[in-house]
NUFI-244183 format. One line per 5 residues: number of its first residue (from 1); for each residue x, y, z of C-alpha. Coordinates in steps of 0.02 Angstrom, whole numbers, plus 50000, padded with zeros to 5 digits. Example, Ala and Ser with C-alpha at 12.3 -4.5 7.8 and 13.67 -1.06 7.14 Angstrom:
# NUFI-244183
1> 50615,49775,50390 | 50684,49947,50357
This chain:
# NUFI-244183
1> 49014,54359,55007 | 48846,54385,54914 | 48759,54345,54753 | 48753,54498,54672 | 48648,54519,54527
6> 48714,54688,54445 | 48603,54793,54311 | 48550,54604,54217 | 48486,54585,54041 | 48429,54452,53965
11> 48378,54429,53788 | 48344,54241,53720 | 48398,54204,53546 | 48213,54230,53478 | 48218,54440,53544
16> 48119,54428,53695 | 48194,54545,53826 | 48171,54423,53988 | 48253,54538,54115 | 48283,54726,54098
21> 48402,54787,54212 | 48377,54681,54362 | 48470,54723,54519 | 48470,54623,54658 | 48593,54571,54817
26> 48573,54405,54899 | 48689,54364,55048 | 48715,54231,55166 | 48565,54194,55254 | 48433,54287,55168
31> 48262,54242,55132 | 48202,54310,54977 | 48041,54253,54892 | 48026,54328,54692 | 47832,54325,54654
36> 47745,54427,54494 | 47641,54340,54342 | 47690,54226,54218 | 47822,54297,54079 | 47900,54426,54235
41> 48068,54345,54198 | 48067,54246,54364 | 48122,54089,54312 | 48243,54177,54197 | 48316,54278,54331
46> 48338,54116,54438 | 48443,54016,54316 | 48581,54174,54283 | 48607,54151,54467 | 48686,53992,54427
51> 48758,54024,54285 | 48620,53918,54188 | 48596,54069,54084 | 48734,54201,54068 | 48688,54389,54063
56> 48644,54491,53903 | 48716,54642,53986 | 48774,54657,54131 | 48847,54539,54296 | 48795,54402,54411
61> 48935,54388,54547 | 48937,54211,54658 | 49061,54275,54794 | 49144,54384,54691 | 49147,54254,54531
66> 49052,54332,54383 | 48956,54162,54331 | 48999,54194,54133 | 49187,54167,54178 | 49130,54010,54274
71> 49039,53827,54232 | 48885,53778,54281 | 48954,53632,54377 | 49077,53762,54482 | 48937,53850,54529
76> 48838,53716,54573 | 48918,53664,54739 | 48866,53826,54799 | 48706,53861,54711 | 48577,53703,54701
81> 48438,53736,54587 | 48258,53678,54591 | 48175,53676,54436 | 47989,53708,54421 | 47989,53559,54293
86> 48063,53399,54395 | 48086,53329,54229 | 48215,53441,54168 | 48329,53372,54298 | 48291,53176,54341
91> 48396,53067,54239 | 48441,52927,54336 | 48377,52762,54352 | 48307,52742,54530 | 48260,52881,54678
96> 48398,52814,54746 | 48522,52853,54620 | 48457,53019,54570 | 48480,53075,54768 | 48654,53012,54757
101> 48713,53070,54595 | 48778,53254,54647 | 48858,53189,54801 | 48951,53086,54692 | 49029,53205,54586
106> 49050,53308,54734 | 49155,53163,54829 | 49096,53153,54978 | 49132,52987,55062 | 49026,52821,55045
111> 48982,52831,55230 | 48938,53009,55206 | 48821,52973,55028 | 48723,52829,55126 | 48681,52926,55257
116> 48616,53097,55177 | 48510,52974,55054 | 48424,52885,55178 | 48399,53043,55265 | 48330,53120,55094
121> 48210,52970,55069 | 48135,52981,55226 | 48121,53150,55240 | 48039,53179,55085 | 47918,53014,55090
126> 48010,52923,54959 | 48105,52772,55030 | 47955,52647,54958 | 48005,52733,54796 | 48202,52701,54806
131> 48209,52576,54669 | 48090,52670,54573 | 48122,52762,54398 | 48112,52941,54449 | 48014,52983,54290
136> 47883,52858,54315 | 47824,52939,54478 | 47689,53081,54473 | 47711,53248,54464 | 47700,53275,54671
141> 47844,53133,54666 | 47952,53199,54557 | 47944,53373,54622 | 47989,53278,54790 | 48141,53191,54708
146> 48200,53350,54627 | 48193,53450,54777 | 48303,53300,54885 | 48420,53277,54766 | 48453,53467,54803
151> 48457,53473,54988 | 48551,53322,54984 | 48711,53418,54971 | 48668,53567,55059 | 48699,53729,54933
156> 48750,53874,55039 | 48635,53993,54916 | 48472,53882,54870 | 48367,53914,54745 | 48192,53851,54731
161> 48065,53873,54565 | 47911,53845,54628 | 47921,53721,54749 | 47743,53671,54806 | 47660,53661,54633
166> 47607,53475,54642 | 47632,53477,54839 | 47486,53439,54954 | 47477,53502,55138 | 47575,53394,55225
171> 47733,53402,55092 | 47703,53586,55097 | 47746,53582,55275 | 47892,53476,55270 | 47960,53584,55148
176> 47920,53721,55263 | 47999,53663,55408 | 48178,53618,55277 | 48160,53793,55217 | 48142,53857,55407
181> 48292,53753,55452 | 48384,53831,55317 | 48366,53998,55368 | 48507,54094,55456 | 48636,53983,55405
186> 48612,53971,55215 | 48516,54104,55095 | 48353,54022,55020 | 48295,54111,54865 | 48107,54074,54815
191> 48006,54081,54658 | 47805,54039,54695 | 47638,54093,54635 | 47589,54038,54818 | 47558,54186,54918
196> 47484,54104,55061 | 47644,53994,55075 | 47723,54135,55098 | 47627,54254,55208 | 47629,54092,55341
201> 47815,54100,55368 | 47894,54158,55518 | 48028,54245,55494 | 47934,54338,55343 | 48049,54348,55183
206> 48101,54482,55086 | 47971,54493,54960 | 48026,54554,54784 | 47895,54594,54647 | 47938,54561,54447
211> 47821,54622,54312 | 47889,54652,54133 | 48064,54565,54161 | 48087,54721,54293 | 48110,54731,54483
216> 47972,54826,54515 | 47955,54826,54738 | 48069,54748,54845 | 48048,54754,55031 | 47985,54667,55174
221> 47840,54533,55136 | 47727,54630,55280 | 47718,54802,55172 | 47735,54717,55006 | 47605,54584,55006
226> 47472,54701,55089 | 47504,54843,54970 | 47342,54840,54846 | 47447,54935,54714 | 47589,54850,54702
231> 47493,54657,54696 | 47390,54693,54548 | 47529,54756,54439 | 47627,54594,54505 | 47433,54515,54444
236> 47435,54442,54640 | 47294,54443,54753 | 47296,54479,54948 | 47340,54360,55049 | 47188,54313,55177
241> 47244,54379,55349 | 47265,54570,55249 | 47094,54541,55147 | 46995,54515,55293 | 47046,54645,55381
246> 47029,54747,55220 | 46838,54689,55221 | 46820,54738,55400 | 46874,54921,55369 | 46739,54935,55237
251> 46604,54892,55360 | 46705,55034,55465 | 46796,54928,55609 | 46942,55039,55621 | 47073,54906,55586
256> 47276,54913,55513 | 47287,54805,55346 | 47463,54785,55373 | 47484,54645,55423 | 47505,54440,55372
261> 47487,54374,55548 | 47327,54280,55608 | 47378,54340,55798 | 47434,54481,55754 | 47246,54516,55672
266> 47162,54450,55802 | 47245,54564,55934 | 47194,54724,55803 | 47013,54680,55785 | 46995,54642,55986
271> 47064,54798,56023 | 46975,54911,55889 | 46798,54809,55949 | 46841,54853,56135 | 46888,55026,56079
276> 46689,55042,56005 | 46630,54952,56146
């Protein structure tokens, strides 16, 4: 069964409508990334989906359980939650801990914990940090924490607030390759300002636009992200692959724009040269 986010409002105590009317189906194995500017109600839309935040008006359904008749901690064994603010979620005393803390509560076995830790640590570059504070890290570290203490227990819907802010290359590819892993088997739900992040998957995502705390595109990320339209209302700009092409039709190269591959590019603007040839 899906998460199904049915006609959502939200409106926090102080009147500010977050989300107006946000529909929105996420099922087992989808790959959605949520992009638009700052105040779009991302962030607001992603913590209703775990019941962080319960709907205004309106229904979130975690197969089939409408999150205000549940607690956060039911939901969380099927929805893990990344915040974009590690700190909002790091409590414990060492890396270690922190990693082990949900699989705790969760009960799996002692064999089980050790072994999805030290998988955690290594993966994410933290076992010389294991006996460190979590909150005394830096902001790269922590996001790195936050994220494994996630993964750790494997959500079958996993939800990620932007996860590469603080990230350098290398961590962005790890986290890459996790996401990649992820796909097909569990549904990966993505909040980033990071276009480029995005337009290098393979498989592309889903790509849904927010602007004004409403859904305004949803489709896939090849006709979305090359749209010019649609990415300055979502205040985004093109993503390279779709620019350059862009430039080269000015200079009048008869070239597609639709696309986010750099092969796929590079097959267009042989064949359109050849074709002038």
């Amino acid at each position: 069964m899906p998460i199904e986010v049915r006609d959502v409002w939200y409106v926090y105590p102080n009147g500010v409508e977050a989300l107006r009317g946000v529909s929105l189906t996420i099922r087992e194995g989808d790959f959605v990334v949520v992009m638009g500017p700052n105040g779009a109600g991302k962030t607001t839309l992603m913590k209703t989906l775990n019941g962080l935040l319960k709907p205004t008006r309106g229904q979130v359904l975690v197969d089939g359980v409408d999150t205000r008749k549940a607690t956060v901690a039911e939901l969380a064994r099927k929805v893990g939650l990344v915040f974009q603010n590690p700190d909002h979620q790091l409590f414990c005393e060492t890396v270690e801990e922190e990693i082990a803390f949900a699989l705790k509560n969760f009960g799996f076995p002692e064999e089980e914990i050790a072994k999805r830790v030290e998988w955690a640590l290594r993966t994410f570059g933290l076992e010389e940090y294991r006996d460190s504070s979590p909150l005394a890290l830096s902001g790269g570290e922590k996001k790195r924490v936050a994220l494994a203490s996630v993964l750790v227990w494997d959500p079958k819907y996993l939800v990620l607030d932007e996860p590469t802010l603080g990230q350098d290359h290398a961590q962005k590819e790890v986290l890459r390759e996790l996401i990649s892993g992820f796909l097909g088997q569990r549904a990966v739900v993505m909040v980033t300002h990071d276009i480029e992040f995005v337009a290098d998957f393979r498989p592309l995502p889903r790509v849904v636009l927010m602007a004004g705390g409403r859904v305004i595109a949803s489709g896939r990320a090849e006709e979305v992200l090359t749209d010019p339209e649609l990415l300055a209302r979502a205040c985004l700009l093109r993503p390279q692959v779709p620019e350059t092409l862009y430039r080269l039709r000015e200079k009048g190269l008869p070239v597609r724009t639709d696309v986010l591959s750099v092969e796929e590019a590079r097959d267009i603007i042989l064949a359109a040269l050849g074709a002038g040839a």
